[in-house]
C-alpha positions as CSV (number, residue, x, y, z in Angstrom):
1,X,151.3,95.9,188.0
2,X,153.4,94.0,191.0
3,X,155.6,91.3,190.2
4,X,153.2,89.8,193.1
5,X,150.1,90.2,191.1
6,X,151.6,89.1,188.0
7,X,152.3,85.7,190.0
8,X,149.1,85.5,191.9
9,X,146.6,86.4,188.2
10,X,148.3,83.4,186.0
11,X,148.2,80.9,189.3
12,X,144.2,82.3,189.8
13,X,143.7,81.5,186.4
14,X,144.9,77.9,186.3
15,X,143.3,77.1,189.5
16,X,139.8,77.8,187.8
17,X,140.8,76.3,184.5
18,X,141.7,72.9,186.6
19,X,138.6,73.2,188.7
20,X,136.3,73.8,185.4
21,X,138.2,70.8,184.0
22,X,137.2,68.4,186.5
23,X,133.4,69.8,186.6
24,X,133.5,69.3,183.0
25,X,134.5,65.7,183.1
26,X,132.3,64.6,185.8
27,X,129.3,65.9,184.3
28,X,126.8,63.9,183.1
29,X,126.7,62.5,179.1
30,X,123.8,64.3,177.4
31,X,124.3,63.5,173.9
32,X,121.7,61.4,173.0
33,X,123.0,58.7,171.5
34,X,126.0,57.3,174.1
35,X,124.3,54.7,175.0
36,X,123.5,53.4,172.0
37,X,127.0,54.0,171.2
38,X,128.3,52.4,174.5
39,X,126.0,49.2,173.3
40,X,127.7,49.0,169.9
41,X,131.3,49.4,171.2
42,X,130.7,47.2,173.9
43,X,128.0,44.6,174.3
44,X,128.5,41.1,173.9
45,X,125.0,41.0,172.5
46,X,126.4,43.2,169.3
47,X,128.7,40.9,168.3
48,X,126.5,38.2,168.9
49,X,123.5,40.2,166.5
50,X,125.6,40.9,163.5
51,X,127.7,37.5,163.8
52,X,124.1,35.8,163.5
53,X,123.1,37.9,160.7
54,X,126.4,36.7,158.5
55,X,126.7,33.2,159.7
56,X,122.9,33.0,158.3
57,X,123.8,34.4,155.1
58,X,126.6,32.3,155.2
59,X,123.9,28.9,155.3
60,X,122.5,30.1,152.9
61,X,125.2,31.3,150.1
62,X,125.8,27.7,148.4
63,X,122.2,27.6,147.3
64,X,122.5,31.1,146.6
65,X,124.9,30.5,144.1
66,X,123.6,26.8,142.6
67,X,120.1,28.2,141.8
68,X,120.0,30.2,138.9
69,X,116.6,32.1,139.2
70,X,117.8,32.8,142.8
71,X,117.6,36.9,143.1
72,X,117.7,39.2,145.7
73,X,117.1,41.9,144.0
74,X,113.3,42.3,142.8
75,X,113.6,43.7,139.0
76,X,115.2,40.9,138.2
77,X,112.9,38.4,139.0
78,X,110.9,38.2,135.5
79,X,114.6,38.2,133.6
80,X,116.5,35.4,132.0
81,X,119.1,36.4,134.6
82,X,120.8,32.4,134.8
83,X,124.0,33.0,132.9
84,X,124.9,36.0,134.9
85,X,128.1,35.9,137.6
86,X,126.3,36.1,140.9
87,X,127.2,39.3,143.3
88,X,126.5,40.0,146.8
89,X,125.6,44.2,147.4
90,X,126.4,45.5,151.0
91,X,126.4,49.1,152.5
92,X,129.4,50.0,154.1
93,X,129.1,52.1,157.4
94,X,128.1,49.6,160.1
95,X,127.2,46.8,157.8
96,X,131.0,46.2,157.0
97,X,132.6,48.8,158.9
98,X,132.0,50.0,162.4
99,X,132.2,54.0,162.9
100,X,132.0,54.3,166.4
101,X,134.5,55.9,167.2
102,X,133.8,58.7,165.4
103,X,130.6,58.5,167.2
104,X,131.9,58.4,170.5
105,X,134.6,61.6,169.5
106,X,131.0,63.8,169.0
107,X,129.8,62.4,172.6
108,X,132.8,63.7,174.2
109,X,133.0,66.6,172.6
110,X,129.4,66.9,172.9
111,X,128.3,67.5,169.2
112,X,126.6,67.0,166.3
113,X,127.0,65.8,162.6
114,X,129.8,67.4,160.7
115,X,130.3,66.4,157.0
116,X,134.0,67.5,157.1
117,X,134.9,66.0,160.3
118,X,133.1,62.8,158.9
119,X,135.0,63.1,156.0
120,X,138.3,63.2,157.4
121,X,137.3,60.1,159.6
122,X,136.7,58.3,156.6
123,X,140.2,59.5,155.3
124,X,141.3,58.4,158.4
125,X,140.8,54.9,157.6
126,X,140.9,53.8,161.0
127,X,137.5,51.7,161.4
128,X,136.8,48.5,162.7
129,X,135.1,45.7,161.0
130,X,131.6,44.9,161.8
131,X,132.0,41.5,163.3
132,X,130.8,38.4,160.9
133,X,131.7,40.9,157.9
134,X,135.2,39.8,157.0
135,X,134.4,36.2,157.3
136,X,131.5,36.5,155.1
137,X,132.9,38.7,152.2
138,X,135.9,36.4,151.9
139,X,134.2,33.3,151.8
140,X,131.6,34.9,149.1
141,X,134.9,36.0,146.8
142,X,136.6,32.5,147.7
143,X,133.3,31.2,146.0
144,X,133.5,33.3,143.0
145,X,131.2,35.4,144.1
146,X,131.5,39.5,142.8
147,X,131.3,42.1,146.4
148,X,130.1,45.3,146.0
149,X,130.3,47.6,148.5
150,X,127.6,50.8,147.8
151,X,128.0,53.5,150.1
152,X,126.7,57.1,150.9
153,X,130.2,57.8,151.7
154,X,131.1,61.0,149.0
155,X,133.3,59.9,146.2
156,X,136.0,62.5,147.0
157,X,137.2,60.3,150.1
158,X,136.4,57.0,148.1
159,X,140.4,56.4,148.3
160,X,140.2,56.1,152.0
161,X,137.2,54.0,151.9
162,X,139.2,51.3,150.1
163,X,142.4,51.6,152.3
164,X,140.2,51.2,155.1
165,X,138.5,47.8,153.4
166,X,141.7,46.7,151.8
167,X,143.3,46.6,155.5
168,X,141.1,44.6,157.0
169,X,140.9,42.2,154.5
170,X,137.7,42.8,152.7
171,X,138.0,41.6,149.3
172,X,138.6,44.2,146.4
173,X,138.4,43.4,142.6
174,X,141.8,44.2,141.0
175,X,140.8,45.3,138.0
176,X,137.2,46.9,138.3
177,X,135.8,49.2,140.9
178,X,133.6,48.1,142.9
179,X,132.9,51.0,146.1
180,X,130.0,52.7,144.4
181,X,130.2,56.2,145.8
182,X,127.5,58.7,146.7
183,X,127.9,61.5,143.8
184,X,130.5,59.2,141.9
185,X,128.2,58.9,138.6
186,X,125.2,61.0,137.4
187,X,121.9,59.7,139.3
188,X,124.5,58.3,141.7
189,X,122.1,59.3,145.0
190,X,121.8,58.3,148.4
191,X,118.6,56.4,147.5
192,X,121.1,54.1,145.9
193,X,118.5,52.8,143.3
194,X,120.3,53.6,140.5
195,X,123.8,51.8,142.0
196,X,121.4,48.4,142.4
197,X,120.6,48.8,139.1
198,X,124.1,49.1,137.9
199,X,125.4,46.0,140.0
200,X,122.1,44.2,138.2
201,X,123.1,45.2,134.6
202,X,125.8,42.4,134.5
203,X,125.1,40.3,137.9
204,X,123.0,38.6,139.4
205,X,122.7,40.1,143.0
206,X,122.1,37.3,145.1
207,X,121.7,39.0,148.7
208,X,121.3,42.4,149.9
209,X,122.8,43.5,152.9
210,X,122.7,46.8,155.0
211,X,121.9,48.6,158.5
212,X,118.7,51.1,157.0
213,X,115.3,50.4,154.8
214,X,116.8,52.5,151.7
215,X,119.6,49.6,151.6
216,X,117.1,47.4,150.2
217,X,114.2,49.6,149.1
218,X,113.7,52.7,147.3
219,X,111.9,54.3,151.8
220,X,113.1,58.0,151.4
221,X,110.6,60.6,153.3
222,X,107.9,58.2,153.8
223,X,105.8,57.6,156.9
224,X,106.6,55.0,159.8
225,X,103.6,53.1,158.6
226,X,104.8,53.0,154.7
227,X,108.1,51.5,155.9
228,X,106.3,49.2,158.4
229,X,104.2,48.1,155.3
230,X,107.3,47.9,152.9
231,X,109.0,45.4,155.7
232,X,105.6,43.4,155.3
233,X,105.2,43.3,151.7
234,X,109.0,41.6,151.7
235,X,108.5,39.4,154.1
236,X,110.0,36.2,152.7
237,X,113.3,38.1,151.7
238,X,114.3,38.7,155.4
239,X,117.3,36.4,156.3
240,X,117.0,34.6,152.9
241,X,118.0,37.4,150.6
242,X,118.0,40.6,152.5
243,X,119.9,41.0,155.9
244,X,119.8,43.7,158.4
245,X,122.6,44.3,161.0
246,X,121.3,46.7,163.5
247,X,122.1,50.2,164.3
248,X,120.3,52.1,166.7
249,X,122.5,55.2,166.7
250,X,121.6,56.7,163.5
251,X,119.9,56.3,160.5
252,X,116.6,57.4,158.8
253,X,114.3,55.1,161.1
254,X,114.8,58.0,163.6
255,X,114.0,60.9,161.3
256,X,110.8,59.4,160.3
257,X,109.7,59.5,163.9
258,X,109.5,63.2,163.1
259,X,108.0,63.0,159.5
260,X,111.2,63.9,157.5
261,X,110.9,67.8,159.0
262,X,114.3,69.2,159.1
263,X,112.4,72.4,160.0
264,X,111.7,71.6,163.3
265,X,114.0,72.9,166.3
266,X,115.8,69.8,168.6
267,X,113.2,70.8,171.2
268,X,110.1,70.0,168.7
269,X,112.0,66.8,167.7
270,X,112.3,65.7,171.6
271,X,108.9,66.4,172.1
272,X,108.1,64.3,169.3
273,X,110.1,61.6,170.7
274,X,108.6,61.9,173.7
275,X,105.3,61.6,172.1
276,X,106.9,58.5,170.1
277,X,107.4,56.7,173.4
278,X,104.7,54.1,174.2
279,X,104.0,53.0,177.7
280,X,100.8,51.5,177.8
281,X,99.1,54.0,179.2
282,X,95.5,54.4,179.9
């Protein structure tokens, strides 16, 4: 081979690698949750949402904590539960903390869910709070009030869960654990039934707070019209004793538009989306 050609190949090559480059970052997003994403990194109305959501809960925490039989957590509502400390329950990921960055990392690199790469996020320790959170949890501990954090976050990156918190300023007990784990006890499941329970054993949980159904109610794998009916049935809970920050990037409202059916292929699912969409058509 020339010493020409051995200058001209290299020089060819990064001429198309450039070229590529720029085609690739003027494409068009496609992964379909940027603008949802875009919307929770950026829209005034966001902060606005969840800021709402804890200044309400926030109204209503003095009475919260005066009224003895007040319970937001429905198995306690026939118990002598008056002599017990009262505790406030919240999930973490974006009802405390805001993860999307990590969300926008899988636009650009045009992905989907990885467990490790979400674990090493969380081990990061790098997210932001969800605005209204930090207020509201310190005020609630100012008050004397126990904050327990339950998340499906694994247990084996609990450690950077709690830098993460602790950073911010989200109140920690100093001598009692209290991030409740996915997996970090038996029966310790993502349903997080048996973590409410635990809180309720020697608290009285006063509000609920969280971004999906399951944070308040046992709604794994049922229809769109159970869940509709379980958000009926509680009706007089909602901004009173449970609160709901919004999410529309993830979360299991979006596999029960499919049924729970992690058999079908992403084109099934967008048809079903499609089919999903209502416009009032004849």
């Amino acid at each position: 081979m020339s010493r020409i050609s051995q200058n001209i190949i290299p020089f060819s090559f990064l001429f198309i690698g450039l070229l590529f480059s720029s085609c690739s970052s003027s494409s068009p997003l496609q992964h379909p949750t940027t603008s949802a994403t875009l919307w929770a990194q950026n829209a005034a109305e966001y902060k606005a949402l969840t800021t709402s959501v804890y200044n309400t809960a926030l109204s209503n925490l003095g009475i919260a904590i005066e009224d003895s039989y007040w319970t937001a957590y429905p198995n306690q509502e026939d118990q002598d539960i008056g002599n017990l400390p009262p505790a406030v329950v919240l999930d973490v990921d974006e009802t405390v903390l805001d993860n999307s960055p990590f969300q926008a990392r899988m636009i650009k690199q045009n992905s989907s869910f990885n467990l490790q790469q979400w674990n090493d996020w969380v081990t990061e320790a790098k997210a932001n709070p969800v605005p209204g959170a930090v207020q509201f949890t310190q005020q609630a501990a100012n008050k004397g009030v126990a904050v327990f954090y339950l998340t499906n976050r694994e247990a084996e990156v609990e450690e950077g869960t709690r830098q993460n918190l602790k950073e911010l300023g989200f109140p920690l007990a100093k001598n009692e654990d209290r991030i409740l784990s996915n997996n970090e006890r038996k029966n310790w499941t993502s349903a997080k039934t048996e973590r409410r329970a635990y809180v309720a054993q020697n608290h009285r949980i006063i509000m609920l707070f969280g971004d999906d159904l399951n944070d308040f109610v046992s709604a794994k794998n049922i229809s769109q019209k159970k869940r509709a009916q379980l958000v009926e049935n509680n009706r007089d809970k909602w901004g009173k004793l449970w609160y709901v920050l919004p999410n529309p990037v993830y979360g299991s409202w979006e596999n029960a538009l499919y049924n729970f059916d992690d058999s079908l292929s992403p084109s099934q699912i967008d048809s079903v989306k499609k089919a999903r969409l209502n416009a009032k058509n004849n």
